[in-house]
VEXKOL-205214 format. One record per residue (C-alpha): residue number from 1; residue in three letters; z, x, y. Coordinates in pm, 1 decimal. Layout:
<pts>
(pt NUM, ALA, (Z, X, Y))
...
</pts>
This chain:
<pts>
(pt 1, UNK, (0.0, 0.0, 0.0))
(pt 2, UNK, (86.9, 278.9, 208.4))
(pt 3, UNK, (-289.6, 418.4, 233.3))
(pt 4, UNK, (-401.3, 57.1, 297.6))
(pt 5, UNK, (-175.5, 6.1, 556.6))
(pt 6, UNK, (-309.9, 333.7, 693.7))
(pt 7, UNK, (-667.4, 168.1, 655.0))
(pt 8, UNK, (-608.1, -83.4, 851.8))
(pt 9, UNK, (-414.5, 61.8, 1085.1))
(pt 10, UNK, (-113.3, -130.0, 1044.0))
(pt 11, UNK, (250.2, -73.6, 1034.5))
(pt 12, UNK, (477.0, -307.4, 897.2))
(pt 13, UNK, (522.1, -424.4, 565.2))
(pt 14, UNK, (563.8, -765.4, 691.6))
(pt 15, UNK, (210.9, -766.1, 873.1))
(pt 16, UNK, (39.6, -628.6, 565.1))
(pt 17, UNK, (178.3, -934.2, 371.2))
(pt 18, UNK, (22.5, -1146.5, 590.5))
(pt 19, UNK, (-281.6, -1044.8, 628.9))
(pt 20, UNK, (-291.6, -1060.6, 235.3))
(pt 21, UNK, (-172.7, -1434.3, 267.9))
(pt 22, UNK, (-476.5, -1479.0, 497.7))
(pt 23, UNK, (-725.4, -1331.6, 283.2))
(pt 24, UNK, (-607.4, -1562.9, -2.4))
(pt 25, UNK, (-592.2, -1865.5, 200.1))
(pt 26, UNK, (-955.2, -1803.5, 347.7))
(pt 27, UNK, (-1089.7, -1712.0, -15.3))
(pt 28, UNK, (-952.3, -1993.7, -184.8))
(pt 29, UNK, (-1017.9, -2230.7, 102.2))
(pt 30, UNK, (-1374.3, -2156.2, 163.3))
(pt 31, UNK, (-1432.8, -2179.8, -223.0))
(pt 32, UNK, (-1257.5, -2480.0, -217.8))
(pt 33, UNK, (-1499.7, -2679.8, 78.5))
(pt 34, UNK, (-1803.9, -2580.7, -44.5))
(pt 35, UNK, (-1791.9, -2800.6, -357.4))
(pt 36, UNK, (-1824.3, -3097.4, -84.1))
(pt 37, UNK, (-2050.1, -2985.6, 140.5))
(pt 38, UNK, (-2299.4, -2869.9, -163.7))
(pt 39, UNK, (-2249.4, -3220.1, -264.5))
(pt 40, UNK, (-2356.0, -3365.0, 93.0))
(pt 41, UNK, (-2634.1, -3144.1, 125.8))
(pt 42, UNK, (-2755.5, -3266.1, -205.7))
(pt 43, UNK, (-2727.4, -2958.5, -415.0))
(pt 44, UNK, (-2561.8, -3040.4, -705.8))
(pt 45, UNK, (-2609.7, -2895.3, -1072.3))
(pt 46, UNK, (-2723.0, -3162.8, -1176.6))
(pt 47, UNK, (-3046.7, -3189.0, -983.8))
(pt 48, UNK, (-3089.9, -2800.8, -926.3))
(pt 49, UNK, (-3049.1, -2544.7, -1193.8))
(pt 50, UNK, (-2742.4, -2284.4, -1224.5))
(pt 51, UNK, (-3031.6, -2013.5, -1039.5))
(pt 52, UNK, (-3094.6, -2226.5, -760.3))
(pt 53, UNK, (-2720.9, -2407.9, -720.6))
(pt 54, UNK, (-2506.9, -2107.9, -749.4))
(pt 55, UNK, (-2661.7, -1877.6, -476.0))
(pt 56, UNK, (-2698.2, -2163.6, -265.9))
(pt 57, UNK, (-2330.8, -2231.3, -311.5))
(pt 58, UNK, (-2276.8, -1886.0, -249.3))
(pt 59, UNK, (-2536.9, -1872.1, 82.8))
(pt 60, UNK, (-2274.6, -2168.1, 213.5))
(pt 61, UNK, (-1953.4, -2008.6, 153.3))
(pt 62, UNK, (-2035.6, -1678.0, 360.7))
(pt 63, UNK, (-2054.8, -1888.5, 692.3))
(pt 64, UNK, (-1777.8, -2079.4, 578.1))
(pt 65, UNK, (-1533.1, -1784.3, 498.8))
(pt 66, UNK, (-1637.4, -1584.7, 847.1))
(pt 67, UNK, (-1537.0, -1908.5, 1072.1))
(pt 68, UNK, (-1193.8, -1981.7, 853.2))
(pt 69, UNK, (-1136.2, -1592.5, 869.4))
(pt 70, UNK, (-1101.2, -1612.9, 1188.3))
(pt 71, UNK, (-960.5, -1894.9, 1252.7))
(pt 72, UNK, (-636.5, -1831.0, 989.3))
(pt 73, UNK, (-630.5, -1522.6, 1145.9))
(pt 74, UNK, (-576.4, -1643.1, 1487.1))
(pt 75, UNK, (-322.6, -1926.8, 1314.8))
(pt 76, UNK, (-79.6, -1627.7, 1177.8))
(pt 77, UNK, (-70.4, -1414.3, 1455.0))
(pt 78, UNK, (-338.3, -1176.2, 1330.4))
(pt 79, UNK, (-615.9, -1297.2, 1554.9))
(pt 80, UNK, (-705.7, -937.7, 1671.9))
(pt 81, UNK, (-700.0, -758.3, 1329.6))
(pt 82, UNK, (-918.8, -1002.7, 1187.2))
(pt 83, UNK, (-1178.6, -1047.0, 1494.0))
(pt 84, UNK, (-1247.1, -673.8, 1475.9))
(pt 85, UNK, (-1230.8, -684.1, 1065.6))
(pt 86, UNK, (-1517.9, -937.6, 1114.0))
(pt 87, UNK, (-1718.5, -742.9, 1360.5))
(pt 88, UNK, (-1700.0, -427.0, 1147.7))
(pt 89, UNK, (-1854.5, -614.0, 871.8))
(pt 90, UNK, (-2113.7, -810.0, 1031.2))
(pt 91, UNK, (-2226.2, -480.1, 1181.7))
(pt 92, UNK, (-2240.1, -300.2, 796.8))
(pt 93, UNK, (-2418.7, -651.5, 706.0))
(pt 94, UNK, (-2682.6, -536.8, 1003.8))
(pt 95, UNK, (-2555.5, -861.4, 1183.0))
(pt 96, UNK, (-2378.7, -646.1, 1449.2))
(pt 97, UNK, (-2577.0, -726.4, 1713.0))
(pt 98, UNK, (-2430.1, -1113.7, 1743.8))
(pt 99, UNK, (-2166.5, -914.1, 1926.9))
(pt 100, UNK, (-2330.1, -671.9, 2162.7))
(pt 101, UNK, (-2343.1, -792.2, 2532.3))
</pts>
């Protein structure tokens, strides 16, 4: 934990352990409201097969997962770790320029 917290650039236990909480919350969550929204769209396994319905699924999720990032982030006091966590990997994603001025 020690080099993560390093990482990161953190320094208390306590802020590590949340920022865990918010990665789990996010994960889970985002995996969690794509089963609707799939369903809304229309792209369900039963009219699409498991090639076309799973990276859809998955294509949903990313967008889903940035925004609740974020937002969880901002809801546990972690708004500023998280904003620049999501910049940093937009940016490796080649996406960095939705945040140059």
């Amino acid at each position: 934990m020690k080099r993560l917290k390093e990482r990161w650039g953190i320094h208390s236990n306590f802020q590590l352990a949340v920022i865990l909480i918010v990665f789990a919350v996010t994960g889970s969550l985002s995996a969690r409201l794509a089963t609707p929204l799939t369903d809304f769209l229309g792209i369900t396994p039963d009219y699409f097969s498991a090639w076309v319905y799973w990276p859809a699924r998955i294509f949903l999720i990313f967008p889903i997962y940035q925004v609740l990032l974020v937002f969880f982030g901002f809801i546990f006091g972690q708004f500023k770790f998280f904003w620049n966590f999501e910049k940093k990997m937009l940016s490796r994603m080649g996406l960095g320029f939705l945040f140059k001025s």
